[in-house]
Legacy VTK file of the C-alpha trace (Angstrom):
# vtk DataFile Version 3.0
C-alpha trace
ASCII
DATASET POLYDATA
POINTS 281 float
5.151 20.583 -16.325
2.614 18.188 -17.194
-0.887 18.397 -15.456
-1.923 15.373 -13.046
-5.263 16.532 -13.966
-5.107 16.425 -17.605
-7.563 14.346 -19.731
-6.259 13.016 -22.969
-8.891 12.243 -25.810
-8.227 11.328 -29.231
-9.264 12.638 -32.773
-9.085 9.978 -35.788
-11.187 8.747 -38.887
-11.487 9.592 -42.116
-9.498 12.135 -44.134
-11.096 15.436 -45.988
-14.333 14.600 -42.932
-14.120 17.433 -40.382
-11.698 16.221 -37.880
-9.700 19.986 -38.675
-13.528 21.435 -38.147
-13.888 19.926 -35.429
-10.559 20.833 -33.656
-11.129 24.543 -35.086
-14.850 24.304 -33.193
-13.294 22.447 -30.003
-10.209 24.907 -29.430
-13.221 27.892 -28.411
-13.848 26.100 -25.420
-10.821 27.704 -23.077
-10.163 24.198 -21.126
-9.743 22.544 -24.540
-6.539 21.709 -26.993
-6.749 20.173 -30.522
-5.117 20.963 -33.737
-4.309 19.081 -36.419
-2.301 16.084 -36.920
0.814 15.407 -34.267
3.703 13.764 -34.196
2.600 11.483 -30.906
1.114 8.693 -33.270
4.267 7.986 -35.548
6.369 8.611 -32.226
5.305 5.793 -30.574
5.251 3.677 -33.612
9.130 4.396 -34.374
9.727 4.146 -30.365
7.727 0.466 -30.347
9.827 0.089 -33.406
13.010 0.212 -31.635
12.140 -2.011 -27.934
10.237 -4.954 -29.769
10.641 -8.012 -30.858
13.128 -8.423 -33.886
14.884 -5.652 -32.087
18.526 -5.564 -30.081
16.864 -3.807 -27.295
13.794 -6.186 -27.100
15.239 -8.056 -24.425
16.114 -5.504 -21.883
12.788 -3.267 -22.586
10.285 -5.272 -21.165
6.397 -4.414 -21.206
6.146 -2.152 -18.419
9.337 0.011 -19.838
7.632 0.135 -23.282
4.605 1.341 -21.576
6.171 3.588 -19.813
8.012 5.379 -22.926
5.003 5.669 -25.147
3.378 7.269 -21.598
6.140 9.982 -22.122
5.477 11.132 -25.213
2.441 12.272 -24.751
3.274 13.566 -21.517
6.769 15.518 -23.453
4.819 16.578 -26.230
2.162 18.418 -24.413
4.164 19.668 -21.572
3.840 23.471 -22.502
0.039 22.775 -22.932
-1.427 24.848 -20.783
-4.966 23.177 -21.132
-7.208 20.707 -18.863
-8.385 18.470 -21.927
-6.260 17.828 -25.006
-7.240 16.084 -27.838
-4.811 14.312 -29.900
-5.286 13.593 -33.920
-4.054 10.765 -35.810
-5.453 8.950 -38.374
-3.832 5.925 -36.565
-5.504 6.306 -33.279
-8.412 3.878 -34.645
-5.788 1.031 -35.190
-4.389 1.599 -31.743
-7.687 1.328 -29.513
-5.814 -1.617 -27.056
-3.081 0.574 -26.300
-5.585 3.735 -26.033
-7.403 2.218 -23.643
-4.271 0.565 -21.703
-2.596 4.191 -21.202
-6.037 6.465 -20.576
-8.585 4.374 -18.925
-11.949 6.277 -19.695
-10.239 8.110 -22.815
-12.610 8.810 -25.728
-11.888 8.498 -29.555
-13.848 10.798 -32.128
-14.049 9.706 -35.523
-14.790 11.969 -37.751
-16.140 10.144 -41.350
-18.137 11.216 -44.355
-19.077 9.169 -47.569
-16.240 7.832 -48.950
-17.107 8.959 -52.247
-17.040 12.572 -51.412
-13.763 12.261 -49.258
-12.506 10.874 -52.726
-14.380 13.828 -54.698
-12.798 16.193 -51.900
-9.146 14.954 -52.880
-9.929 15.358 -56.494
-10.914 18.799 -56.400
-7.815 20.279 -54.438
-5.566 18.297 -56.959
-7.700 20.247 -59.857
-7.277 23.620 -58.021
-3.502 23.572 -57.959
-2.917 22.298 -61.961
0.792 23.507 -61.471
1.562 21.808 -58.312
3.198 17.908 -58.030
1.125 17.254 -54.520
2.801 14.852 -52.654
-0.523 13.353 -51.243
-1.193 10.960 -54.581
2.282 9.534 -55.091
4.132 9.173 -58.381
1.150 7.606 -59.832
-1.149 10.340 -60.295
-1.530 10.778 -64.030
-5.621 10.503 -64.165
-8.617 10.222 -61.820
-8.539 6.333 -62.152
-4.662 6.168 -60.897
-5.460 9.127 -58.093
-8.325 7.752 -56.686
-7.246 4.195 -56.726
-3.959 4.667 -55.005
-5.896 6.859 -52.067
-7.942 3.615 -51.816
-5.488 1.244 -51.159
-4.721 -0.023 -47.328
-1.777 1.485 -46.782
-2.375 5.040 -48.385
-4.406 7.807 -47.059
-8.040 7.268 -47.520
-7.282 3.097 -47.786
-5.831 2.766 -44.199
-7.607 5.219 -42.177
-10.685 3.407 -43.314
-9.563 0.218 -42.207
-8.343 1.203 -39.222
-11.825 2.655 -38.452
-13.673 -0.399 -39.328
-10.843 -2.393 -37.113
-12.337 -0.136 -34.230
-15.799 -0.244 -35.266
-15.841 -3.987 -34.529
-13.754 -4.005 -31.825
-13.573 -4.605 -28.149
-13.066 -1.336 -27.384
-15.726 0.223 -30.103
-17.700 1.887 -26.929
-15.784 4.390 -26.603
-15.500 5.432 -30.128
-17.558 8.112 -31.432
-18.051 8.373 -35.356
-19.564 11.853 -35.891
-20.435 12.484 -39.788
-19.156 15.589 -41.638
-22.437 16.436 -43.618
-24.473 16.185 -40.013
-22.005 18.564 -38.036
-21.882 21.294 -40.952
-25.487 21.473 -41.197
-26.512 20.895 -37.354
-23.229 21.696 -35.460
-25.056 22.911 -32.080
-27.118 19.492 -31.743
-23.853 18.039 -32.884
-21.548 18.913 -30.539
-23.984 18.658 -27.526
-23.945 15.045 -27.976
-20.284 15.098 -28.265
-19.799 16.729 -25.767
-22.266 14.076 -23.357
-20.266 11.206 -25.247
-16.987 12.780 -23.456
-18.845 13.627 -20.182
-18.279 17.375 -20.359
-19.915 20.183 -19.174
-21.309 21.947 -22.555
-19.734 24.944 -23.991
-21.163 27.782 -25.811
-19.785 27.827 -29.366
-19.623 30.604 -31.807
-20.162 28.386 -34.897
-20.337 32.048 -37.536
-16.321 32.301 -36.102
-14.430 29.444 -36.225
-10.820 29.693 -37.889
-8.361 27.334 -38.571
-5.234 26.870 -41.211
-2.257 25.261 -41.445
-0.271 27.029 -44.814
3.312 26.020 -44.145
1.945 22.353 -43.428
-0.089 22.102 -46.771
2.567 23.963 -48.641
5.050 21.531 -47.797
2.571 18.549 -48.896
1.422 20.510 -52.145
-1.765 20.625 -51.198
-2.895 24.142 -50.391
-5.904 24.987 -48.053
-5.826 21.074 -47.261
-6.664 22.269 -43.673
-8.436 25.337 -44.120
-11.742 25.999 -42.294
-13.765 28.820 -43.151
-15.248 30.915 -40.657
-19.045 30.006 -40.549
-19.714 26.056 -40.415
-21.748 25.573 -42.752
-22.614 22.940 -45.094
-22.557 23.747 -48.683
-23.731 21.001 -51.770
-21.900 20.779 -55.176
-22.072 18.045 -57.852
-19.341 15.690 -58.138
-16.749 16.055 -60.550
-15.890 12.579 -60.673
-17.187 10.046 -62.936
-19.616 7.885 -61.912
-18.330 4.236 -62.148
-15.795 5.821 -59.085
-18.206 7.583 -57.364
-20.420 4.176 -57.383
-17.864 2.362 -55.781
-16.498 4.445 -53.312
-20.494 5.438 -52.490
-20.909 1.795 -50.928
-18.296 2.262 -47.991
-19.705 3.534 -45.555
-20.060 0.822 -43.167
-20.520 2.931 -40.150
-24.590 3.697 -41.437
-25.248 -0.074 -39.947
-24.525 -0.636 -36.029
-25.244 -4.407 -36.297
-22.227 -5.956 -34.625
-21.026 -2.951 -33.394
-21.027 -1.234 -30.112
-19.778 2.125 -31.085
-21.839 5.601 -30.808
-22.675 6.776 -34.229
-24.239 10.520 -34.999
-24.916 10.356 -38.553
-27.271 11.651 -40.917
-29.376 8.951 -43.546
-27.062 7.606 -46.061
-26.878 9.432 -49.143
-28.402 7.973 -52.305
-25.514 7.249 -54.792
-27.128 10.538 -56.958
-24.544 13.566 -57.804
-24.958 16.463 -55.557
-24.294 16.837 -51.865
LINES 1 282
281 0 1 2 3 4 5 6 7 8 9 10 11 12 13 14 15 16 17 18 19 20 21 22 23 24 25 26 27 28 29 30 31 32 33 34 35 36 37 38 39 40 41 42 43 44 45 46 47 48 49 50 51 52 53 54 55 56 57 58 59 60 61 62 63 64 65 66 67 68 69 70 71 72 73 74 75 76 77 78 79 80 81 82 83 84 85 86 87 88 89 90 91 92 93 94 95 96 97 98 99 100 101 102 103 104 105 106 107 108 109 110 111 112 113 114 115 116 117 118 119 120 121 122 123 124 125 126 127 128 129 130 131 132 133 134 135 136 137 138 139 140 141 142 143 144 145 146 147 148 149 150 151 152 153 154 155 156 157 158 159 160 161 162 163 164 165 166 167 168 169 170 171 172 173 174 175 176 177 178 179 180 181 182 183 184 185 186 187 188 189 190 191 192 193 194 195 196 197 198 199 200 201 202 203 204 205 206 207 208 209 210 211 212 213 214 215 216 217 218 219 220 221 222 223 224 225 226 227 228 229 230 231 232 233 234 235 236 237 238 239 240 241 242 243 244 245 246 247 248 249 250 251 252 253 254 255 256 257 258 259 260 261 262 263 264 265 266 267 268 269 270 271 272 273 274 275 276 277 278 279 280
């Protein structure tokens, strides 16, 4: 059964940023649950699918029964959860803040980012690592850097929509209670780091052992072609390396990173000082 008690938080952002980090660091504390992506996200978006307008069943699912549904699944999919906070990751979450907020009034969403032109460096390498290996996560156009990196950017594909649905929540109504932590700040400062996550979420801090954190997912990133996409190594730790991709890319991608200004924005932002468009980090 389902705890009355539970809390429900949310994990979203950017891709190849530290949300698995994150979950790896956050799954120490004993009340806590987080893992990698779930189902819940495209669940609700199939179930939404099937009750709303343009649908046979629109008419006799109204509102409250729609709510009520989506309510379920989280409800269903955590039941065996034996945990007082869980924290649910989706890329999608950030596109979803109205309904976020509808279902768990006082629910928090972490958003984990980094420059965009080292997420796009990060998917680069892992396709150079695994030369024999048709990775699913670039589509049939993946012949050279150019055709990689410009189909990740697009709005529907991996880096392309989870970036828009952040800056959709950036801007939003609801952008207080979004947190956007950044990847580079939590690897090299992860104890200041999560203290102000954790007063963001209104928790009691936790002691973390940041020299033994461990987290993998093999069968998931075997299945995607993509091995050690959701690794995390023991120690956080923050380690630089030159890019290895060219630099009319790494320019472009380099100016994305909206979240470094708050004008407009009410959201909580713990980043470090943009990086200068150079070739290490």
């Amino acid at each position: 059964m389902t705890s009355p008690h539970r809390t429900f938080h949310f994990i979203s952002g950017l891709p190849r940023s530290g949300s698995t980090l994150l979950s790896g660091i956050l799954l120490q504390n004993p009340r806590f649950h987080a893992g990698m992506t779930s189902p819940v996200g495209s669940l609700c978006t199939a179930v939404l699918g099937q009750v709303s307008a343009g649908s046979e069943f629109a008419p006799v699912v109204g509102a409250d029964k729609r709510r009520a549904l989506v309510r379920g699944l989280f409800d269903t999919y955590y039941a065996d959860i034996d945990r007082e906070v869980v924290f649910d990751t989706n890329r999608g979450w950030c596109a979803r803040m109205p309904m976020l907020h509808d279902l768990f009034p006082g629910a928090k969403v972490i958003a984990c980012v980094r420059n965009v032109a080292w997420v796009m460096d990060s998917f680069e390498r892992l396709h150079r690592a695994n030369p024999y290996e048709g990775t699913r996560l670039f589509g049939a156009n993946a012949r050279t850097v150019y055709s990689r990196l410009e189909g990740l950017a697009q709005h529907d594909s991996t880096v392309g929509f989870a970036w828009s649905a952040l800056r959709e929540a950036f801007y939003g109504e609801h952008a207080s209670s979004l947190l956007v932590v950044d990847y580079e700040l939590l690897a090299r400062a992860p104890a200041k780091v999560m203290g102000l996550v954790y007063d963001f979420l209104g928790e009691p801090r936790f002691e973390h052992d940041f020299d033994n954190v461990a987290y993998q997912a093999d069968e998931f990133d075997d299945r995607l072609g993509a091995p050690d996409l959701h690794r995390v190594k023991a120690q956080v730790k923050f380690t630089p390396r030159p890019t290895i991709i060219p630099p009319d890319l790494f320019e472009r991608f380099d100016k994305m990173s909206f979240w470094n200004d708050k004008a407009g924005s009410a959201a909580n932002v713990i980043t470090s000082q943009p990086a200068q468009p150079g070739k290490t980090a």
